[in-house]
N, C-alpha and C positions, 0 to 999 in steps of 0.2 A: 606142617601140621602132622601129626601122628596119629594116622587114622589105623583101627584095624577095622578088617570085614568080619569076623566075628561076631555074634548078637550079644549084644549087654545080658539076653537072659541065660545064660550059662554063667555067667556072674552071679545072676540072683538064683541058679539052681544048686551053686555050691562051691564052685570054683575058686579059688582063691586068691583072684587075682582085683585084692584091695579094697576099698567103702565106696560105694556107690554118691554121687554129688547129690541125691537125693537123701542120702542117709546122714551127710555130712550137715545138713539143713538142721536134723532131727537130735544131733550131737550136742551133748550139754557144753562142751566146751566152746560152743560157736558161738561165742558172745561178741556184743560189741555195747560199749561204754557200760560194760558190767550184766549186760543182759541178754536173755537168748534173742537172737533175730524172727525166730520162729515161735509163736506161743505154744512151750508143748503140750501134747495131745493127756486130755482128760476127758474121757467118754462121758463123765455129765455133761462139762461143759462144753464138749463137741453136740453133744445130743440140744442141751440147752441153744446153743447159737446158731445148727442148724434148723432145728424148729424154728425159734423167730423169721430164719430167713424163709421158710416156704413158707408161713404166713404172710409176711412183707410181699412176696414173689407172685402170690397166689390170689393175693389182694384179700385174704380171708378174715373175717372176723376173728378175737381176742378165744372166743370160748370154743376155736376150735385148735388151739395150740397144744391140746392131749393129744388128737391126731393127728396132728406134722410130730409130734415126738414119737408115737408110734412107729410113724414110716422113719421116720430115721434109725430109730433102732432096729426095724426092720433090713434097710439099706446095712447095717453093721452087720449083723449075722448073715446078710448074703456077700459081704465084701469079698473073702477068698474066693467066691464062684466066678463075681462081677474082675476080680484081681485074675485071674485064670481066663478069660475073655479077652481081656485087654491085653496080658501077654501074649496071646493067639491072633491078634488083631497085629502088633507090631510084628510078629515072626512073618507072617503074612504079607506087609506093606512093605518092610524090611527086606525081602529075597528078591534078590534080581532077578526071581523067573516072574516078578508080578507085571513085568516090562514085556514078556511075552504074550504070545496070544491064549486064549482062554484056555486051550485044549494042552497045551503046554505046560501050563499054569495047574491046571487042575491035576495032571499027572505027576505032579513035581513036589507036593507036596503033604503025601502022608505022615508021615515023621511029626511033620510042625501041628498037626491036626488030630495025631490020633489020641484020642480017650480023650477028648475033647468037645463041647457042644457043635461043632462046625463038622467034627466028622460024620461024613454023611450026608450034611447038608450044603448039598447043591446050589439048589436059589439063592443061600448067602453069599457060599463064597465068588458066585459068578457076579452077582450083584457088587460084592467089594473088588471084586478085580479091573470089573468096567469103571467101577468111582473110583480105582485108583488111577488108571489109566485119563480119565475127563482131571482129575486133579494134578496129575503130573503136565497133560497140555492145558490148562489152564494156567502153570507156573511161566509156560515157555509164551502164553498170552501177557503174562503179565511183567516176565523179566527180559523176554525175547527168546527168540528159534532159537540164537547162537547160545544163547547162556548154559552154565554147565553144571547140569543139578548130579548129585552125588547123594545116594541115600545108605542107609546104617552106618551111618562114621561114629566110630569109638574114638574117645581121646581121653586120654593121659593125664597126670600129675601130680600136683602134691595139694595138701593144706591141713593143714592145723598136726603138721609136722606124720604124714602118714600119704600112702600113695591113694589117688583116688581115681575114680573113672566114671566117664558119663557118655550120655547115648545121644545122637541128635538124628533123628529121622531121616530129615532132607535139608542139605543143605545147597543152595543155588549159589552163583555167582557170576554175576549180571555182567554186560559188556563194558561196565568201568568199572569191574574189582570190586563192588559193594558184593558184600555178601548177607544172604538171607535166610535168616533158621525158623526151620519149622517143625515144630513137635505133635504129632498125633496122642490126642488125651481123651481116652474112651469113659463117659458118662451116660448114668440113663437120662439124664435131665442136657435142656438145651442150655448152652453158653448165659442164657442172661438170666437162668435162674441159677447161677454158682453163686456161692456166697463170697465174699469179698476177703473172706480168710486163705479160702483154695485159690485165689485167683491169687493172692499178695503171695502163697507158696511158689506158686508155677510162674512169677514175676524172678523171686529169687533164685530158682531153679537154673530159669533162662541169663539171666546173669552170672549163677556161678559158671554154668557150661561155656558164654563168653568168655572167663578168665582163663577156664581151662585149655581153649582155644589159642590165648593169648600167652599162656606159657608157652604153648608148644610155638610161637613166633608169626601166627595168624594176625594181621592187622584187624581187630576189630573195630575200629573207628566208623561210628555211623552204623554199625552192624542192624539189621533189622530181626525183631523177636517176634516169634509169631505162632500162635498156637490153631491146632486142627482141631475141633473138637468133630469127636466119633460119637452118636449118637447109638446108643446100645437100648433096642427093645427086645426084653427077654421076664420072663419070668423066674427064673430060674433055674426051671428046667428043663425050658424049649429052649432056643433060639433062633428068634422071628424075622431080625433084621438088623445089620448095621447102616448106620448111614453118615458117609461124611458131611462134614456140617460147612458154612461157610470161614472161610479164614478169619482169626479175630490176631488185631495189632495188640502185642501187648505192652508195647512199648505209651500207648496213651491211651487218659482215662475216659469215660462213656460219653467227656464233654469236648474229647479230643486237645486234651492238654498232655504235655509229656512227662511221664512221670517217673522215669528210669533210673532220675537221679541218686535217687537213696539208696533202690538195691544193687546197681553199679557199683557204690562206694564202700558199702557193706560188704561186697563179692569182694572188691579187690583187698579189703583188710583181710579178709580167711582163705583168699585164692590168690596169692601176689604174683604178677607177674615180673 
């Protein structure tokens, strides 16, 4: 595997080292059997099917679908604040001094913090240090003491004839070789109110970064996808609290059937290994 320790976000600050596996989602040439994988982004109809969904989500009556379209256009004009958070969230979970102890941890990381809602603030970042620390032993709970978790691994490759690159949080690797990816995805809302748009994104997300894994000669067979959601309370201009959320399998769907199949097959047409 081709890992660098480097953060993906010097990539996304300018650097120009190639399209990110998220952008390559977003790419009009990413088609298969004629049509994009991904529906692209039209702020009606982002605005239109997220409204439906916090009605659906919220259980709310018909005649209050002005105000879920409200909040959702509100959620748009705060995206680069809530986008500027969640970059600060991974720099943070990302750095090997978060494996340190508090006092460590907190002196180590001005730089990733400053001009930022976290600088400053204390209560958060100690509060994300300890939930990173109960989330890292809860992994060696769930894969074993021996297993060998690796966090910000960058990987490499090609697709749709251009070099690409994508980020994986933490990746484990159990005492027979399975290996487990997991992605931190910071929202203000909880995992079961995403809409089934975002969640079919962050499905093929997690499958292209398998393939990219699978160029650089990683066995992913049986591979397990697994996303963290980060629970972000803020208004926009405090910042109140993060909080990791439970691990969600993305690999099956709410009825626990498996559904991998499509954007597996889809990854491996635009990501060949």
């Amino acid at each position: 595997m081709s890992a660098r320790t480097s953060s993906m976000y010097e990539d996304e600050l300018g650097n120009p080292n190639g399209i990110s596996a998220q952008e390559i989602l977003d790419d009009p040439r990413c088609l298969v059997d004629g049509k994009p994988i991904v529906t692209p982004y039209n702020e009606e109809d982002y605005i239109r099917v997220e409204a439906a969904n916090i009605v659906k989500k919220e259980h709310w009556d018909e005649s209050r679908m002005d105000e879920a379209r409200e909040q959702v256009k509100k959620e748009i004009e705060n995206h680069d604040k809530l986008r500027e958070i969640s970059v600060t969230i991974h720099k943070l979970i990302d750095t090997g001094v978060i494996r340190a102890d508090e006092a460590t941890f907190l002196s180590n990381i001005d730089k990733k913090i400053e001009g930022t809602m976290f600088e400053g603030n204390d209560k958060v970042l100690k509060s994300l240090h300890k939930q990173t620390h109960d989330f890292i032993k809860q992994l060696k709970e769930l894969h074993g003491n021996d297993c060998t978790i690796i966090n910000n691994v960058g990987v490499k490759g090609k697709a749709l004839g251009e070099d690409i690159y994508g980020h994986i949080d933490y990746l484990v690797v159990d005492r027979d070789g399975r290996i487990h990816m997991y992605m931190f995805k910071a929202s203000t809302k909880p995992y079961y109110k995403w809409s089934e748009p975002k969640v079919e994104k962050y499905r093929y997300y997690a499958a292209f970064l398998k393939q990219l894994l699978a160029q650089n000669g990683v066995d992913v067979n049986n591979m397990a996808l697994n996303i963290v959601p980060v629970i972000v309370d803020t208004d926009y201009n405090v910042l109140n609290g993060v909080s990791i959320r439970p691990i969600q399998d993305l690999t099956v769907s709410g009825e626990g059937k498996y559904v991998m199949d499509k954007y597996d097959k889809h990854a491996r047409f635009i990501v060949p290994s």
